[in-house]
KOLTOR-395574 format. One line per field, with one value per atom (N, C-alpha, C): residue in one letter; x, y, z; residue number from 1. Coordinates in Angstrom, 3 decimals. Layout:
BEGIN
resn	(A | ...) .
east	(X | ...) .
north	(Y | ...) .
up	(Z | ...) .
resi	(NUM | ...) .
! end
This chain:
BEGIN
resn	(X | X | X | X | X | X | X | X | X | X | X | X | X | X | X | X | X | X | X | X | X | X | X | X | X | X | X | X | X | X | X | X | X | X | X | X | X | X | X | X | X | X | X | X | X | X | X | X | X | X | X | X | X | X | X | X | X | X | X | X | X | X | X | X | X | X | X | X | X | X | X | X | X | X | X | X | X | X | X | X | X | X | X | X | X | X | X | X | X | X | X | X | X | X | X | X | X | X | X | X | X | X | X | X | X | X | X | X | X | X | X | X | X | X | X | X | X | X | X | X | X | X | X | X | X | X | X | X | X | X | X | X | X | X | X | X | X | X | X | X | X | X | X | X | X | X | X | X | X | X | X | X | X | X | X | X | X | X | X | X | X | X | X | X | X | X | X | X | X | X | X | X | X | X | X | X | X | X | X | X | X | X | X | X | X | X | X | X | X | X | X | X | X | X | X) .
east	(-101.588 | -101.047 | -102.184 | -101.964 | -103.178 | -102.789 | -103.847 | -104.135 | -103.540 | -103.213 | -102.562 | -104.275 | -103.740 | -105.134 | -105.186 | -104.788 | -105.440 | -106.372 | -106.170 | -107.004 | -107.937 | -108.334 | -109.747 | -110.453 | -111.836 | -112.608 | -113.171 | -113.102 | -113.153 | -115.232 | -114.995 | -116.819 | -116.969 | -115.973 | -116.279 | -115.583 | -116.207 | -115.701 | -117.217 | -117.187 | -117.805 | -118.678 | -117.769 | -118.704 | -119.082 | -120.108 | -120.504 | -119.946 | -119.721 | -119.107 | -120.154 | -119.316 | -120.814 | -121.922 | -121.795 | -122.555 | -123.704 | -122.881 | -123.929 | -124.713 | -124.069 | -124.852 | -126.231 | -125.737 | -126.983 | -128.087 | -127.789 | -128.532 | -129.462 | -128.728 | -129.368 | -130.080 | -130.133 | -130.954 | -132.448 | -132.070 | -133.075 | -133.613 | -133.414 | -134.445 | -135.076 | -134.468 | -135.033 | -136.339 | -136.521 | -137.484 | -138.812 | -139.908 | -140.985 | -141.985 | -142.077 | -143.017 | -141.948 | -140.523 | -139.761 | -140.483 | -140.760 | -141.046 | -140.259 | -140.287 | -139.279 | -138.532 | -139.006 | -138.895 | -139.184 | -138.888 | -139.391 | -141.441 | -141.793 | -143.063 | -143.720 | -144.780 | -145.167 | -145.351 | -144.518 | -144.943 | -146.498 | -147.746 | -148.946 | -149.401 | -148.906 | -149.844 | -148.710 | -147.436 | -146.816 | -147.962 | -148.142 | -148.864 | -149.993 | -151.002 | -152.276 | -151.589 | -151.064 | -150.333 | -150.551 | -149.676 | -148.764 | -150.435 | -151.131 | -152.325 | -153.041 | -153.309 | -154.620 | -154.022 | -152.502 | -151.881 | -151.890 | -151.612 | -152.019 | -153.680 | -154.023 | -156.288 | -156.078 | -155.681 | -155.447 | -154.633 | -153.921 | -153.144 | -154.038 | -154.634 | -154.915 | -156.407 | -156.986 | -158.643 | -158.026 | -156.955 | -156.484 | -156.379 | -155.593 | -155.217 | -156.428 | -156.961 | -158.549 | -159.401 | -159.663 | -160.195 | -159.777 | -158.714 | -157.614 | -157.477 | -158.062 | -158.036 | -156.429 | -155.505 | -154.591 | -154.361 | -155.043 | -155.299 | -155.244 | -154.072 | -154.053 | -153.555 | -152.502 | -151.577 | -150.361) .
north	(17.863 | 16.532 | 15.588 | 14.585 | 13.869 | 12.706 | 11.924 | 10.832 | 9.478 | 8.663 | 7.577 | 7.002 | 5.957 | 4.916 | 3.922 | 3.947 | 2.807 | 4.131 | 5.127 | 6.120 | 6.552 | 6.177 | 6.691 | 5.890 | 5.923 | 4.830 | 4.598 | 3.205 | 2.911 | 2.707 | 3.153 | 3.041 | 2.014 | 1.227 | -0.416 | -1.506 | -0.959 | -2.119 | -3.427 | -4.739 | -5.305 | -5.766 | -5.497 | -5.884 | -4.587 | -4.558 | -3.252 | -3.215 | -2.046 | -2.038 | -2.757 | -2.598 | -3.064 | -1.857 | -0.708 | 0.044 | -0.038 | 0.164 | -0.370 | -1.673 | -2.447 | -3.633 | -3.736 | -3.214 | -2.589 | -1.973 | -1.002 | -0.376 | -1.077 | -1.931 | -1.963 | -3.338 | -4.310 | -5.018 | -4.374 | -3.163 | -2.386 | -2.119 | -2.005 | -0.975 | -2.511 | -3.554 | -5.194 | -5.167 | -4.975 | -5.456 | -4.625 | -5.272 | -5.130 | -4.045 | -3.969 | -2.969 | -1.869 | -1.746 | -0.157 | 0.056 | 1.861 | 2.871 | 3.280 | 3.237 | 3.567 | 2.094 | 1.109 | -0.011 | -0.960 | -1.820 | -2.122 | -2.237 | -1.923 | -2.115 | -3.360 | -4.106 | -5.090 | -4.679 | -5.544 | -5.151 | -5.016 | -5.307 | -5.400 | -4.163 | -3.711 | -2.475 | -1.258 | -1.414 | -0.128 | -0.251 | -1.132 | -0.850 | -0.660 | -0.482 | -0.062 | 1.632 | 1.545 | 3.110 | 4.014 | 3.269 | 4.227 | 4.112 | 3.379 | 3.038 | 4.495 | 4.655 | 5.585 | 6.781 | 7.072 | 8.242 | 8.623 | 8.079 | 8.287 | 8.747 | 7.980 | 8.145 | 9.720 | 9.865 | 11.384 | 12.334 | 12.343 | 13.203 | 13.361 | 12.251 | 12.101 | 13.061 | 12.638 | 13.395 | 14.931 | 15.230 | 16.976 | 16.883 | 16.810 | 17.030 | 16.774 | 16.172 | 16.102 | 17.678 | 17.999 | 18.950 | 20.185 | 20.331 | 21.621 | 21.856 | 21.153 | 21.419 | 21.310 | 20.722 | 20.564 | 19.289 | 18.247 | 17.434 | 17.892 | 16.748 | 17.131 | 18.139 | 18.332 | 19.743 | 19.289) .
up	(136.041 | 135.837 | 135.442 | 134.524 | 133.764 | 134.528 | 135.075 | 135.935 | 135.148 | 135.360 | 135.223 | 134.812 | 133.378 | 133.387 | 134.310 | 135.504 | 136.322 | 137.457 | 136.975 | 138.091 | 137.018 | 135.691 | 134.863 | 134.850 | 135.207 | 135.154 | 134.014 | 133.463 | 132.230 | 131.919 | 131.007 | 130.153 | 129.605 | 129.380 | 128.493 | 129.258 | 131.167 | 131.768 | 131.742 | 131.865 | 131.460 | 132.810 | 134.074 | 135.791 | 135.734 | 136.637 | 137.773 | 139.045 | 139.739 | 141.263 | 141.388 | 142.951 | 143.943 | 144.370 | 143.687 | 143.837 | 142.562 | 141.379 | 140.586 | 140.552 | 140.797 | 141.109 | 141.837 | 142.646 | 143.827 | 143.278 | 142.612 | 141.903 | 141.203 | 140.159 | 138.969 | 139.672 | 140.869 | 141.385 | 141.656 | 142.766 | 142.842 | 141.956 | 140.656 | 139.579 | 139.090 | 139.096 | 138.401 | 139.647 | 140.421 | 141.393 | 140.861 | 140.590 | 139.862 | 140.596 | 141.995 | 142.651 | 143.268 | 142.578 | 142.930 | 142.013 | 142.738 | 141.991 | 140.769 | 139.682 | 138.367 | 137.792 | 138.619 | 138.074 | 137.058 | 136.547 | 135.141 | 134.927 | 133.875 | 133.839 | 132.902 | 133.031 | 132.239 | 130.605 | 130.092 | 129.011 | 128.515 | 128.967 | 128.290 | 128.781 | 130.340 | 131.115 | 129.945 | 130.029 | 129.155 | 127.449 | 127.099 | 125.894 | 126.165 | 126.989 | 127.547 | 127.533 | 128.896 | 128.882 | 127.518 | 126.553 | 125.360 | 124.619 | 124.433 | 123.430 | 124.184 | 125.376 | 125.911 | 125.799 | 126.032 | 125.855 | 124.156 | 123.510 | 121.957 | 121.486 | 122.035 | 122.227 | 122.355 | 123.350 | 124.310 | 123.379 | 122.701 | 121.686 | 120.518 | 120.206 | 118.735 | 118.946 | 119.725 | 120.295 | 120.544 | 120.765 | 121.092 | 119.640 | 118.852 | 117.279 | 116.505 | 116.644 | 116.144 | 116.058 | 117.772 | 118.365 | 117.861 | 118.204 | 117.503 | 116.263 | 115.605 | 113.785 | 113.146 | 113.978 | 113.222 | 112.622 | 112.564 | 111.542 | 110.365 | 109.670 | 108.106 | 107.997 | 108.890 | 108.334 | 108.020) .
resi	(1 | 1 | 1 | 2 | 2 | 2 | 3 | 3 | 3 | 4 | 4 | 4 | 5 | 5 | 5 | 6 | 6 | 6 | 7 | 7 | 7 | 8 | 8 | 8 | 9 | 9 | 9 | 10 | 10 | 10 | 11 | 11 | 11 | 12 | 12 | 12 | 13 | 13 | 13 | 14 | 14 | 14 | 15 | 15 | 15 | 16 | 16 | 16 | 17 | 17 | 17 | 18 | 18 | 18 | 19 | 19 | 19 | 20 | 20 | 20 | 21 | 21 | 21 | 22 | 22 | 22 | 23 | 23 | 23 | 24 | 24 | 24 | 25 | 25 | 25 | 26 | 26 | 26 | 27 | 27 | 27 | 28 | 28 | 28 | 29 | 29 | 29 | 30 | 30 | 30 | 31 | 31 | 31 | 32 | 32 | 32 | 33 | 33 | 33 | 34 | 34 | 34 | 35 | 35 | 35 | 36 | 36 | 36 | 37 | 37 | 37 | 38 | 38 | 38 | 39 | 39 | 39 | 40 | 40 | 40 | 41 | 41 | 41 | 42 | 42 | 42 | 43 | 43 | 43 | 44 | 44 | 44 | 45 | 45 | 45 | 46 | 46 | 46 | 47 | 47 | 47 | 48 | 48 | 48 | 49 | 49 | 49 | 50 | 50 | 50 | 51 | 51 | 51 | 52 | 52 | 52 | 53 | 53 | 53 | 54 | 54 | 54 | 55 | 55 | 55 | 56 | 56 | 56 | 57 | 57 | 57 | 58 | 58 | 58 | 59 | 59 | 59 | 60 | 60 | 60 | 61 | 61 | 61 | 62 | 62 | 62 | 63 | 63 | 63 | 64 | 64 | 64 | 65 | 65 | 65) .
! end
């Protein structure tokens, strides 16, 4: 038997429960773990992690392939 649409939970509802809500407070709070990061330290991040790829591809002779 296929569930009635007031028993499917809809994907283009526009509130959050109160569970998501919860959630997505928690992840806004700046010192949770997995929480948003500054934008200037994520581009430090992504800049030294690139340094770090580019110095392996360098090393490895696959430059210019």
């Amino acid at each position: 038997m296929c569930p009635s649409l007031h028993e499917v939970p809809s994907v283009h509802k526009n509130t959050p429960t109160q569970e998501e809500g919860t959630v997505w407070k928690k992840l806004a709070v700046a010192d949770n773990p997995g929480g948003p990061m500054v934008l200037g330290e994520l581009a430090t991040l992504m800049k030294s992690d690139y340094d770090k790829l580019a110095a392996i591809v360098k090393t490895s002779g696959m430059a210019g392939q």
